[in-house]
C-alpha positions in Angstrom: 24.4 -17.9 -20.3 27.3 -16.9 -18.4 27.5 -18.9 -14.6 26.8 -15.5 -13.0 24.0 -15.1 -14.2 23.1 -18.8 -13.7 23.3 -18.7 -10.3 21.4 -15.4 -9.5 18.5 -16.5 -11.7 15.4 -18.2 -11.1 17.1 -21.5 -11.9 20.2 -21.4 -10.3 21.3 -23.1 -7.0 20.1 -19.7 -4.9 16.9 -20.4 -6.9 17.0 -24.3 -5.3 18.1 -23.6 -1.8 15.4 -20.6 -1.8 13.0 -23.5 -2.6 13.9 -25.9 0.1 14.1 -23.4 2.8 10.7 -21.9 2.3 9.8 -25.7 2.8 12.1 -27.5 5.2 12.1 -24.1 8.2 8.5 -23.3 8.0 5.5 -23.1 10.6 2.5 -24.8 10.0 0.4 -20.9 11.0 2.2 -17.8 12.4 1.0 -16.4 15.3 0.4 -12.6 13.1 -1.7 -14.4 11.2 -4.2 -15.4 13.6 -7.1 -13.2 13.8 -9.5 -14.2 16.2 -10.5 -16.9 18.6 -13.4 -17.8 20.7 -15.2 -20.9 21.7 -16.3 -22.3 18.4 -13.9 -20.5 15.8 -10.7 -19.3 14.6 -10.3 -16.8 11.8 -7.3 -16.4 10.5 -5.7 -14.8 7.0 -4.7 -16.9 4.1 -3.5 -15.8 0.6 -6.0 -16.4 -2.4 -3.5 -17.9 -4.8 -6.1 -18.1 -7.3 -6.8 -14.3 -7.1 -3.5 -12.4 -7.7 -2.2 -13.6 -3.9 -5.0 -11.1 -2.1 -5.0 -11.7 1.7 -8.7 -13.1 3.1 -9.8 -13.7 5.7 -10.8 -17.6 6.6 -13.1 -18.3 9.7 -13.0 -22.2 10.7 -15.0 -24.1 13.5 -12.3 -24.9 16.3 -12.4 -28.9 15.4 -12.1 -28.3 12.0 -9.0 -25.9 12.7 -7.2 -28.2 14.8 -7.3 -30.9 12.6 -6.3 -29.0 9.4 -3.1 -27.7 12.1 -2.5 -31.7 13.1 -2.0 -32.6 9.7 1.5 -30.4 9.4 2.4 -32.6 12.6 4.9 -35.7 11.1 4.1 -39.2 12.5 6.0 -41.1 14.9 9.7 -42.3 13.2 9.7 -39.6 10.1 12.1 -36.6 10.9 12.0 -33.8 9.3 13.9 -32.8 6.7 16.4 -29.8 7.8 17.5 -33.1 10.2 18.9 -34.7 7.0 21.6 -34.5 4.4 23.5 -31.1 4.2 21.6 -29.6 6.6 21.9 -32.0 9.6 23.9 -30.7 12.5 27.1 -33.2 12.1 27.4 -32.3 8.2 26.9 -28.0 8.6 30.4 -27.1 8.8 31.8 -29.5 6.1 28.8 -30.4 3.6 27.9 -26.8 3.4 31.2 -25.5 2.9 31.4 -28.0 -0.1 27.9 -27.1 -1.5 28.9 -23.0 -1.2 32.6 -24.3 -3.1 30.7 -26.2 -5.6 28.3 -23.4 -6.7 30.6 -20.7 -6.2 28.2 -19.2 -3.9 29.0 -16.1 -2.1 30.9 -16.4 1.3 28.3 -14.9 4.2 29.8 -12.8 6.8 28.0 -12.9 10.3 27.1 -9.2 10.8 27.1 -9.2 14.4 29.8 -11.1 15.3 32.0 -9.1 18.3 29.2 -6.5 18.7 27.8 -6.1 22.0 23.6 -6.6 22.7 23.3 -2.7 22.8 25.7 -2.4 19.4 23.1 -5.0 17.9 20.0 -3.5 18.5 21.6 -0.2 17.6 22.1 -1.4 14.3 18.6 -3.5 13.8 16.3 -0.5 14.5 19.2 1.9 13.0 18.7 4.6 15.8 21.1 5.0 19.1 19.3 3.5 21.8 21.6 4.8 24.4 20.5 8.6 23.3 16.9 10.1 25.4 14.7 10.3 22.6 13.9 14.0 23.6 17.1 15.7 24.9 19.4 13.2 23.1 21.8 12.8 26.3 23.5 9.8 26.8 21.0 7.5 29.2 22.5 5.4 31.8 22.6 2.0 30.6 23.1 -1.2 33.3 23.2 -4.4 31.8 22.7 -6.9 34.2 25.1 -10.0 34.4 24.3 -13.3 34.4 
């Protein structure tokens, strides 16, 4: 198997650091899924994975809720694991640099970098914000300063 293909496939290093960040930069519940809440309950969605991932809804009392959330909370003295290794903040530049050299990763170019807020947004929602929707003239824009 040519390296190429290696690394683009399901075992390759994208494969590995696809892995680890669906682990190490995760929430323990999103506030979109969150359905409802009142005094006893909290319903919330969560994906059936032993029915083809369907969505279902899961209704919980309030107690039992909180203490299936306090279990995603780490004890006192463990640190969690983006904190460590290549990912810690005193080896980014230079450990990840070596790890992207070493698996001949592509290079990632910030796309925003030099743009301005307006440019940005422009580009997110792929429309001109600084058009009127309806006549299409330009609309005054004043940013404030900080």
């Amino acid at each position: 198997m040519p390296f190429e293909k290696f690394i683009t496939s399901s075992y390759g290093p994208v494969a590995v650091i696809k892995y680890l960040g669906r682990h190490t930069h995760r929430i323990a519940i999103s506030n979109n899924r969150i359905g409802s809440v009142d005094e006893h309950t909290v319903t919330f969605k969560v994906r059936d994975k032993k029915n083809e991932n369907k969505i279902n809804k899961l209704t919980l009392q309030g107690v039992e809720f909180i203490r299936r959330f306090l279990m995603h909370i780490l004890p006192k003295g463990f640190v969690k694991v983006r904190y460590y290794g290549v990912l810690a903040h005193r080896n980014k530049k230079t450990k990840l640099a070596l790890c992207r050299k070493l698996t001949k990763s592509l290079l990632y170019k910030p796309k925003f970098t030099g743009l301005t807020t307006i440019e940005i947004l422009c580009k997110l929602i792929n429309r001109d914000v600084t058009l009127c929707p309806e006549c299409l003239s330009k609309l005054k824009i004043r940013i404030a300063s900080p």
